[in-house]
C-alpha positions in Angstrom: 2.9 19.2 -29.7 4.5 17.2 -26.9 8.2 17.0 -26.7 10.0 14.4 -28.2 10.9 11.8 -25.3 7.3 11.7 -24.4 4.6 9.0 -26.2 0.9 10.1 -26.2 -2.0 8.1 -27.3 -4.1 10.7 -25.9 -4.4 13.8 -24.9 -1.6 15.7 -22.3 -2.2 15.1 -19.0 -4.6 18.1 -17.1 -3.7 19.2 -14.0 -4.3 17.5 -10.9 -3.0 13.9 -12.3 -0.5 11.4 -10.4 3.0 10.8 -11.9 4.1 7.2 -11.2 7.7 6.1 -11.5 8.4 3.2 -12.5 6.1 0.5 -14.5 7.5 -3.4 -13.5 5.4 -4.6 -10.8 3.4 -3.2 -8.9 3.7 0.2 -11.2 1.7 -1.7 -13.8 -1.5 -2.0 -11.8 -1.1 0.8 -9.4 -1.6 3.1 -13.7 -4.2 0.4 -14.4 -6.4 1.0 -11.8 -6.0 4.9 -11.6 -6.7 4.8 -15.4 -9.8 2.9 -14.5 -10.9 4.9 -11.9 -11.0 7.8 -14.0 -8.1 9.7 -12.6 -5.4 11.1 -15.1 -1.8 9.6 -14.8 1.4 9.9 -16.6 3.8 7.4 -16.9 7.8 8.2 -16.1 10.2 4.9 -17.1 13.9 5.5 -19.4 14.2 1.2 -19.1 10.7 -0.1 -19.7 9.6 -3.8 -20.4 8.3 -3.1 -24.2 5.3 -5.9 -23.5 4.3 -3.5 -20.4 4.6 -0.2 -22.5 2.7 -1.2 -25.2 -0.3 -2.5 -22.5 -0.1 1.1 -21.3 0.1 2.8 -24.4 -3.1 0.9 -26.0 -4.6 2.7 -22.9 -3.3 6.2 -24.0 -1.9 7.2 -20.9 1.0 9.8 -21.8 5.2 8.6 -21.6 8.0 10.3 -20.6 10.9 8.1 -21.9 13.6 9.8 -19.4 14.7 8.9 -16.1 12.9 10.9 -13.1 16.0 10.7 -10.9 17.8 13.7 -13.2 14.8 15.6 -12.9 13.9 16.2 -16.8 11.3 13.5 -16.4 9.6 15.2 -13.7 9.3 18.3 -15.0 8.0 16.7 -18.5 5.9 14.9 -16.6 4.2 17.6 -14.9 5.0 17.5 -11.9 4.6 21.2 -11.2 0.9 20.8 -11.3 0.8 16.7 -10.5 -1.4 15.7 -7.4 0.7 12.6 -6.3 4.0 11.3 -7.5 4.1 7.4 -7.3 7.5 5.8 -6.7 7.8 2.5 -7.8 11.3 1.9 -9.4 12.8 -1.8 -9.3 15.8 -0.5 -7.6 15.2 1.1 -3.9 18.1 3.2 -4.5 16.4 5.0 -7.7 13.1 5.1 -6.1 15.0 6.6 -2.7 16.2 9.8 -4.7 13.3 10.4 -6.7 11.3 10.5 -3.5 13.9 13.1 -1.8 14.0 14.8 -5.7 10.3 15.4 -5.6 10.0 16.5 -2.0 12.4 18.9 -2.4 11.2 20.4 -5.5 7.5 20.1 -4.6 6.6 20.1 -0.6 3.0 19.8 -0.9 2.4 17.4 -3.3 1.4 13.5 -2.3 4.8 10.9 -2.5 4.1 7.4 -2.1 7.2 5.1 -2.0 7.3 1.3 -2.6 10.5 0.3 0.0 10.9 -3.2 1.5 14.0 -2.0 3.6 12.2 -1.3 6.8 15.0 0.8 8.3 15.1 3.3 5.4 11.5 3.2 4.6 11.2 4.6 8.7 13.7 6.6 7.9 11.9 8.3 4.5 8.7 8.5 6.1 10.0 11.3 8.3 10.5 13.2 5.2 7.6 11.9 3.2 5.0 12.1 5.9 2.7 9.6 8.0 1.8 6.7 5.4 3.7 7.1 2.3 6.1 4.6 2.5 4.4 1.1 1.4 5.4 -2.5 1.1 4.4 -4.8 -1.2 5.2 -7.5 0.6 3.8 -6.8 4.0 0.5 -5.7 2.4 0.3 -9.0 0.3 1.9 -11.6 2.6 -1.7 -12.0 5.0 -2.9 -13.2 1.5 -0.4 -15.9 0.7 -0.6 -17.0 4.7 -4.3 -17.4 4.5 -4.3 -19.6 1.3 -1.5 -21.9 2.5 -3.7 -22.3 5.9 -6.7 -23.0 3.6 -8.7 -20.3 5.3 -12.3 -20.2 4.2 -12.8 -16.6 6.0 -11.0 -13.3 5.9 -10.9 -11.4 9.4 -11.4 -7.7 9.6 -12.1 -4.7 11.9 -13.9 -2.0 10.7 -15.0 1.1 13.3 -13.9 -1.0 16.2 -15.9 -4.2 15.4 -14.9 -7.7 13.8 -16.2 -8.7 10.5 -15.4 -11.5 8.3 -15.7 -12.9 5.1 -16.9 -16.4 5.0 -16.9 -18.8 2.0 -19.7 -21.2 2.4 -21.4 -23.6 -0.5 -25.0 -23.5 -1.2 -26.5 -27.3 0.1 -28.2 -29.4 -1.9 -31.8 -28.9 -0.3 -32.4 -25.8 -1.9 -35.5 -24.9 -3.4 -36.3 -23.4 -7.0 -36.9 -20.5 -6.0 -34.2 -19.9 -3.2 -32.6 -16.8 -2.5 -29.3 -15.6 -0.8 -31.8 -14.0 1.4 -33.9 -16.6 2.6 -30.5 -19.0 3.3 -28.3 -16.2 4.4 -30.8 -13.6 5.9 -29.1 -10.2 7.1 -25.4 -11.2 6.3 -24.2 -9.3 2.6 -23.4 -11.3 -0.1 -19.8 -10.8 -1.0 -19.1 -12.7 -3.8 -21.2 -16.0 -5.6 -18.6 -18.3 -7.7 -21.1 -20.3 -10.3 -19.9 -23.8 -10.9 -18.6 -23.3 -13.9 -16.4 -20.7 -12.1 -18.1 -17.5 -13.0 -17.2 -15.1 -10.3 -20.6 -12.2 -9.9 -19.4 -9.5 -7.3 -22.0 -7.9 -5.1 -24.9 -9.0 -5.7 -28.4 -8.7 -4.1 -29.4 -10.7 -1.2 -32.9 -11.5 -3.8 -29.7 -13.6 -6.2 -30.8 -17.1 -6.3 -29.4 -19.9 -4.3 -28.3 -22.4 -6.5 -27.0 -25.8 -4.8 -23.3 -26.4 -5.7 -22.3 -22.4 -5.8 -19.8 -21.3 -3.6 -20.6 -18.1 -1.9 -18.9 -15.6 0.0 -20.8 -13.9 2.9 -19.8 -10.9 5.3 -21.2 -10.0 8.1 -20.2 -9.2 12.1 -18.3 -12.2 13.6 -20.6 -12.9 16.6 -23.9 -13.0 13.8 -22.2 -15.5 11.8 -21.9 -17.7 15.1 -25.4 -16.7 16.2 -26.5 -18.0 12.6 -24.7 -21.3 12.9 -21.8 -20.3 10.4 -18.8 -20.9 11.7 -15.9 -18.5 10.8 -12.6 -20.9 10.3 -9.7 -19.9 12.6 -6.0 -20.9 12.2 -5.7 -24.1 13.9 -2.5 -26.0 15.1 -1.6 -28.9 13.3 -2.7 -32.3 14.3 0.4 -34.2 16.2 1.9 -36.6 13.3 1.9 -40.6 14.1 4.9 -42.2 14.9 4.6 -43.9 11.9 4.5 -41.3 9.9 7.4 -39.6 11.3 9.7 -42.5 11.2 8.9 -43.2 7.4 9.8 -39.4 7.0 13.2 -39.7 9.0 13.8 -43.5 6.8 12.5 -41.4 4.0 15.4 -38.7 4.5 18.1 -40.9 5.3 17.7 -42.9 1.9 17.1 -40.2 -0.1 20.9 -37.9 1.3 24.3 -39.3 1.9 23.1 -41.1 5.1 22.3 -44.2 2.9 25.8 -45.5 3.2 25.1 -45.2 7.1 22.0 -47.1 6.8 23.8 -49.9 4.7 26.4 -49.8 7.1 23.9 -50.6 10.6 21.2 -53.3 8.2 25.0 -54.9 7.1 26.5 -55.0 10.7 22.9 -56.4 12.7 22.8 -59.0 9.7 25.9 -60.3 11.0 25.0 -59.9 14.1 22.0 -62.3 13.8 23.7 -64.6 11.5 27.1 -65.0 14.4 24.1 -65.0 17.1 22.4 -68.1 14.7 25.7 -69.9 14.5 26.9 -69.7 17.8 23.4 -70.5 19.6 23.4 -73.9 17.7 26.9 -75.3 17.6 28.9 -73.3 20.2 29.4 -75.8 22.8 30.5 -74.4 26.5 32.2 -77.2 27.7 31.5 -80.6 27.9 28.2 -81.9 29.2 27.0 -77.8 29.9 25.4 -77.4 26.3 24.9 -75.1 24.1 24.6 -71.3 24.6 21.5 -69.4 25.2 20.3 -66.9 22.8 20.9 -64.0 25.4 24.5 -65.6 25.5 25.6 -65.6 22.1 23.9 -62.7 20.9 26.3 -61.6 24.0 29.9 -64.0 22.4 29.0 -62.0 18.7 28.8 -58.4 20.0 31.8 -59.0 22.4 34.0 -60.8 19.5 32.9 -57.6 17.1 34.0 -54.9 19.7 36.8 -57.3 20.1 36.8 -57.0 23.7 37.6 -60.4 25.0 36.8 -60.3 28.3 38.1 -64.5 28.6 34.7 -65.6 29.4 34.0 -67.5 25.9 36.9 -68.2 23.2 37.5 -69.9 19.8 41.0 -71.2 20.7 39.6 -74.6 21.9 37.5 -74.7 18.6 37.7 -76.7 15.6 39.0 -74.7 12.4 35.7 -73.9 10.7 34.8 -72.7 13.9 38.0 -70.6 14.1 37.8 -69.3 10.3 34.6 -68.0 11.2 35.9 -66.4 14.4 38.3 -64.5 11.8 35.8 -63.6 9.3 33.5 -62.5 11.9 36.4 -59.9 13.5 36.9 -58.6 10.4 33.9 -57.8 9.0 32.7 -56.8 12.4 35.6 -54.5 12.7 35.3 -52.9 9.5 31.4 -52.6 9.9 32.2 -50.5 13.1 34.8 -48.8 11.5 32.2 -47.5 9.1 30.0 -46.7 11.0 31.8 -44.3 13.5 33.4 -42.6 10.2 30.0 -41.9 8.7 28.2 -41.2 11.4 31.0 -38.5 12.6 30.5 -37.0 9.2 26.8 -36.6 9.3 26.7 -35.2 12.9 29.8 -32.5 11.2 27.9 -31.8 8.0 24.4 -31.1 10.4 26.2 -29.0 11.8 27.8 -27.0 9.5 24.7 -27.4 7.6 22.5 -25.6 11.0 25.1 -23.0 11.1 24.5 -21.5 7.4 20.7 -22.1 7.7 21.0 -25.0 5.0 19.7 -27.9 7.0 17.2 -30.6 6.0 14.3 -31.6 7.4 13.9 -35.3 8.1 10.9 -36.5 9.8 9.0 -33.2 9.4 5.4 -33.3 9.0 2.5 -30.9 8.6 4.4 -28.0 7.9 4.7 -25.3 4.8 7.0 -25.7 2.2 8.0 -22.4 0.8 9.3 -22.2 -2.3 11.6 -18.4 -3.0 12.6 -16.3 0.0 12.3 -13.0 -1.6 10.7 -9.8 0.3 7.4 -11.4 -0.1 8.9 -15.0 0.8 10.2 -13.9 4.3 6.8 -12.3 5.1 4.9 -15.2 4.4 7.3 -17.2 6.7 7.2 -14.6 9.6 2.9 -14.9 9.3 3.1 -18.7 9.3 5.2 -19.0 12.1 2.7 -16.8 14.0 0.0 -19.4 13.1 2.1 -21.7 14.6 2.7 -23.8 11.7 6.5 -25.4 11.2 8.0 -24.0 7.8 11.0 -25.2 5.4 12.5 -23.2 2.7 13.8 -23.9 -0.8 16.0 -21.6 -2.3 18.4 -21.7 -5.1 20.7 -18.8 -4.3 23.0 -19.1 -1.3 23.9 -15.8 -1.2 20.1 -14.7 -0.4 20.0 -11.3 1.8 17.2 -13.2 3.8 19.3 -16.5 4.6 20.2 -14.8 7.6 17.2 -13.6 8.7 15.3 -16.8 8.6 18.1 -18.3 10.7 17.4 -16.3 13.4 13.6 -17.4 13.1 14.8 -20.8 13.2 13.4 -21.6 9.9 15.7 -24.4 8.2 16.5 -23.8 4.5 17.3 -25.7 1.4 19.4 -24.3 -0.5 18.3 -26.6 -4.1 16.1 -25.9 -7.4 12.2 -26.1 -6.4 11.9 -27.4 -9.5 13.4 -31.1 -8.7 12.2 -34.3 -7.4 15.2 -34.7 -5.4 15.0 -31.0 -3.6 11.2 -31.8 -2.9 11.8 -35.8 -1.5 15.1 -33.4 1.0 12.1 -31.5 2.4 9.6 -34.3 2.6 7.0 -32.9 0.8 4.7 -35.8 0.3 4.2 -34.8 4.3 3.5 -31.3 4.0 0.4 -29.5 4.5 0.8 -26.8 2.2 3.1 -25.5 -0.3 3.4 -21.3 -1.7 6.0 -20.6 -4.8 6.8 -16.7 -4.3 10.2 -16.3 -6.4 9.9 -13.2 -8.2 9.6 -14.7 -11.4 6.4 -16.2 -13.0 7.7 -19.0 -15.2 9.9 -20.6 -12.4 6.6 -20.5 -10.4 4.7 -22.2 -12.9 7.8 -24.7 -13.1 7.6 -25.4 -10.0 4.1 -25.6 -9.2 3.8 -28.3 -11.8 6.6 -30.1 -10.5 5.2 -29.6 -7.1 2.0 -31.3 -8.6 3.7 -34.2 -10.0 5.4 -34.8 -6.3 2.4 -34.6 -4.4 0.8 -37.1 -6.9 -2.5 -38.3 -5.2 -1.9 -36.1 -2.1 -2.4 -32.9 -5.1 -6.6 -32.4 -4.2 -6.2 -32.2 -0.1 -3.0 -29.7 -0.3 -3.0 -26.5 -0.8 -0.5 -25.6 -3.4 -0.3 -21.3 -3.3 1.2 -19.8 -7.0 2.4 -16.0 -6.8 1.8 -15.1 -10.4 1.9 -11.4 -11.5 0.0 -11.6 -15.5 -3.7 -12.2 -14.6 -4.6 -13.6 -17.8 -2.1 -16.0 -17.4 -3.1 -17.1 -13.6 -6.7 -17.6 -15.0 -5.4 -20.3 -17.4 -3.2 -21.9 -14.9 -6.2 -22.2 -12.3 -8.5 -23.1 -15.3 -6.1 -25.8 -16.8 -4.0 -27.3 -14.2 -6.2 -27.3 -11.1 -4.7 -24.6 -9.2 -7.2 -23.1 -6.8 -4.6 -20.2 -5.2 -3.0 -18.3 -7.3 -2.1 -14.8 -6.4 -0.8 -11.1 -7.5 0.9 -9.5 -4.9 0.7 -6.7 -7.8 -3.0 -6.6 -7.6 -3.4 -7.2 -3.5 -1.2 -4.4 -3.1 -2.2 -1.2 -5.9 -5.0 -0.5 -4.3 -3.0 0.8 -1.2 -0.9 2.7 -3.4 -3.6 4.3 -5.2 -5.3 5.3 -2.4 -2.2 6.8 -0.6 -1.9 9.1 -4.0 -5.3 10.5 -3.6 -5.6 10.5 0.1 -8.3 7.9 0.2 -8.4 5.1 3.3 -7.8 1.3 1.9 -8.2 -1.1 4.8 -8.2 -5.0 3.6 -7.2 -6.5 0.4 -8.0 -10.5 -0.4 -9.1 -12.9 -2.6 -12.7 -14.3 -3.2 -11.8 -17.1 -5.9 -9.5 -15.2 -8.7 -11.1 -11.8 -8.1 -9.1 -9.2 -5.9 -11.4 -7.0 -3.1 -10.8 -3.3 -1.7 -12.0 -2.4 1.7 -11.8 1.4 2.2 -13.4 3.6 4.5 -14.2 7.2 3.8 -15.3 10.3 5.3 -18.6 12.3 3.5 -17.2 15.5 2.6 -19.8 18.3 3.2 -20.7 19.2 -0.4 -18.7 15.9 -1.8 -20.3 14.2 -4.5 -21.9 11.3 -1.9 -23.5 13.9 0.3 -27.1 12.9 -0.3 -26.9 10.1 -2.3 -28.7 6.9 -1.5 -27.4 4.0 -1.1 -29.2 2.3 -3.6 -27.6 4.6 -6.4 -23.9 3.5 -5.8 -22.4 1.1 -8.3 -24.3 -2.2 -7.8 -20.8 -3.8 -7.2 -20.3 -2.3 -4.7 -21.2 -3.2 -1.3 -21.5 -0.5 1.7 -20.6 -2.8 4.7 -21.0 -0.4 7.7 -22.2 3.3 8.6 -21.4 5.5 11.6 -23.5 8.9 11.2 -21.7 11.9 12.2 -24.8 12.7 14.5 -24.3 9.2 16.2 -20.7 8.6 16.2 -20.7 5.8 19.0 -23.4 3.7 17.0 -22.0 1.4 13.8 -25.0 0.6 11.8 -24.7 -2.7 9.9 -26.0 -3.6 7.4 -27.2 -0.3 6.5 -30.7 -0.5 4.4 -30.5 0.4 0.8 -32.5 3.5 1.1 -30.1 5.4 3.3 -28.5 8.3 2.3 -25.4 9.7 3.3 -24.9 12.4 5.2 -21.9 15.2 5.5 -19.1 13.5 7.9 -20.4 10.1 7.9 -17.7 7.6 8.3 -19.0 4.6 5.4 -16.9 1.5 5.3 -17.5 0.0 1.7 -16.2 -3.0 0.1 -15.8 -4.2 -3.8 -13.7 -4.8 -6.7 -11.3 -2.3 -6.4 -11.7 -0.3 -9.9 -15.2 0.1 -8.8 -14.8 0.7 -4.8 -12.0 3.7 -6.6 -15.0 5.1 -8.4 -17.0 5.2 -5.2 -14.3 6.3 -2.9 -13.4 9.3 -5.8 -16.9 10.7 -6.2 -16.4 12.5 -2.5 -13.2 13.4 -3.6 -11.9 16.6 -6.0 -10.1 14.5 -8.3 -8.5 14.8 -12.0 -8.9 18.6 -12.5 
């Protein structure tokens, strides 16, 4: 019988399985796909989300309902005779000690560790060893980058050579009987999206070519170019109009406290004109010299309104309408003036005390990214699209954010204002932006905002790309299904497969997205006597996709694309690519995995 704190829908864990700590995020997936891939886990949690635990209990993966930091858990878990220990715990303090915990009490076995402090995650890999300290964030954020650029290609190098990933669409001169091969010759099918959105991973180049369906095809960078397919780089923004950015800084003005100030300067040139009016058609100079010019009483009103008097024109010698409106002119002028020194003092005050806490806002700006959370994952987005060159504004709510400071220094100006309001989006000048990513760490304000975000953008919504981080994959499908959004993203799911294949010493390369389905890159070694030594090519999962091969015998040759007879052969380096339950599979067969 197993002891009381721990829940089994199954049978006990064997030896040889990986503990993980921790089950909100990232710990979710990281069990899902291990329990996929075949390879025994148990999960450790004393606070877990009940909707989570009963997802991993239908699974019948073993719980131990204690906390791993006082060390009960990890022994019930088994971590005497555990593979890998997985920390994953909300709190980097927690995951911190059970890291040093299970060092200490077990120095061979595999810890990975989920840190977003870089300092301390340096700092723990000393102990931990060469890649076992992971961020979610950083693996994630090239992702997010790519889908707020609207990047149809992901960029890769794999054994010293650049690949990519190109999304193309089938034309509409096809033939019936058309072929991936016969449009797309040598390059491997990655991914075909159907029309009606059906996503089939892998498949042969002999898959018809339907016109309409989006494909996604990978092959060396200088083929693709040599074939006519041109792989989509990051390009610099197009220089706004002048127009455009003076409706952005009207826009700005009307829509903060500077509308008093504009008031103020339409108020003070009306007058202007309508003293300038006046004095150009009854203003006599003297006797038989006429009237003023324009130029001269547009010169008489300013000078009367700065009440300067230099004794070159004068009322006194006026009649008294012509004196009354002297007066009223003075006055209003003066008070006009008077105005507009006051609020324009104030606005150049409140910039600057506004610059000084990061809190700025952004009239005039066009073309650039509006992000909507500056979390872990927030920052790293903004770090990757300044090196694209793109401008950036943040929105966030809480102006005590850790990262307030750091995206000062990057010179990124921030918002501090609800994402979710018309208001906060007209401060940023969204109706001018180019793209737009909601990364808070929670998946309902996201979905608020991204519909509010929707709503904004109005008729601009199709030619903008609008980027939704959204951890329940269910849930993303019916947002992307029912609302239109074409980017939404797990950083959950882009980032497991990295911690997975830390646990069991297998090489992940590339995560990204091909429509809504997450891909694995990984690279492994043929172990002499592995379970891949021998096998063909043709008998791997069909989706799967082997993308290069370097033979052992040849190591300064990358053969691409390998033909689906070859077999593999001890201490070949293979670089395969798929979804990542089955590139796991693949990757564990030449592994000694699970007992």
């Amino acid at each position: 019988m197993p002891p009381p704190s721990m829940t089994v829908a199954d049978d006990q864990p064997t030896k040889g399985h990986v503990i993980v700590c921790g089950l909100r995020g990232v710990g979710l997936r990281t069990v899902e796909q291990l329990h996929l891939s075949g390879v025994a886990v148990v999960v450790v949690d004393d606070d877990p989300d009940d909707r989570l635990a009963a997802v991993v209990k239908g699974w019948g993966i073993p719980w131990v309902h204690k906390s791993a930091r006082m060390g009960d858990g990890l022994v019930e878990a088994g971590l005497d005779e555990a593979q890998a220990v997985i920390c994953v715990e909300t709190s980097e303090v927690a995951t911190l000690e059970i890291a040093l915990r299970v060092r200490e009490a077990r120095p061979d076995v595999r810890v990975v560790v989920q840190m977003a402090n870089p300092a301390v995650g340096r700092a723990l890999q000393r102990v931990t060893g060469p890649g076992s300290v992971l961020d979610v964030a950083a693996l994630a954020a090239s992702s997010f980058v790519e889908a707020c650029l609207d990047l149809r290609a992901h960029q890769m190098t794999l054994g010293g050579e650049r690949f990519a990933v190109v999304d193309l669409t089938v034309g509409d001169d096809v033939g019936g009987g058309a072929t991936l091969r016969s449009q797309f010759g040598d390059l491997a099918p990655v991914a075909v999206v159907s029309g009606g959105g059906d996503v089939v991973c892998c498949p042969g180049r002999d898959h018809p070519a339907v016109s309409g369906d989006r494909v996604a095809m990978l092959g060396p960078i200088d083929q693709l170019e040599s074939g006519g397919i041109a792989v989509p780089a990051v390009n610099e923004p197009g220089a706004a109009s002048l127009v455009r950015r003076f409706r952005g800084h009207v826009r700005a003005l009307m829509a903060t406290n500077s509308k008093g100030l504009v008031f103020a300067v339409a108020g003070l040139v009306l007058l202007l004109v309508l003293s300038t009016t006046v004095l150009r058609l009854a203003y006599v100079v003297h006797p038989g010299r006429g009237h003023l010019s324009v130029l001269g009483a547009a010169y008489f009103s300013i000078e009367t309104v700065a009440t300067v008097g230099y004794g070159d024109y004068s009322y006194a010698t006026e009649g008294p309408w012509f004196q009354v409106f002297a007066i009223a002119l003075i006055v209003l002028g003066v008070s006009l003036v008077s105005t507009i020194f006051a609020l324009f003092t104030n606005i150049l005050v409140s910039r600057r005390i506004e610059q000084s806490l990061g809190r700025r806002r952004v009239p005039g700006m066009v073309g650039h990214v509006v992000v909507v959370g500056l979390g872990s994952v927030g920052i790293r987005v903004v770090e990757g699209l300044l090196d694209a060159g793109r401008q950036v504004v943040v929105v966030e709510q809480d102006g005590n954010n850790r990262y307030l400071g750091r995206a000062r220094a990057l010179g990124v100006p921030v918002v501090i204002a609800d994402g979710t309001q018309r208001q906060t989006h007209m401060a940023v000048n969204l109706s001018d932006a180019s793209a737009v990513a909601v990364l808070t760490s929670a998946d309902l304000t996201n979905i608020e905002t991204g519909l509010a975000v929707r709503e904004s953008l109005d008729d601009r919504w199709g030619e903008v790309p609008v980027v939704l981080r959204v951890f329940d994959r269910d849930l993303a499908g019916m947002m992307e299904r029912n609302f239109g959004f074409q980017y939404v993203r797990s950083t959950s799911a882009l980032a497991a497969p990295w911690f997975v294949g830390a646990s069991l010493g297998l090489d992940i390369l590339e995560t990204f997205y091909v429509d809504r389905q997450p891909f694995v890159v990984g690279q492994i070694s043929v172990a002499p006597g592995g379970g891949l030594q021998g096998v063909a090519m043709q008998d791997l999962s069909a989706r799967t996709r082997v993308i290069a091969l370097r033979r052992a015998k040849a190591p300064d040759v990358l053969e691409h694309p390998p033909r689906r007879g070859t077999r593999f052969e001890a201490r070949d380096e293979v670089f395969l690519l798929g979804p990542y339950e089955e590139l796991l599979r693949v990757l564990l067969r030449d592994h000694d995995v699970g007992g």
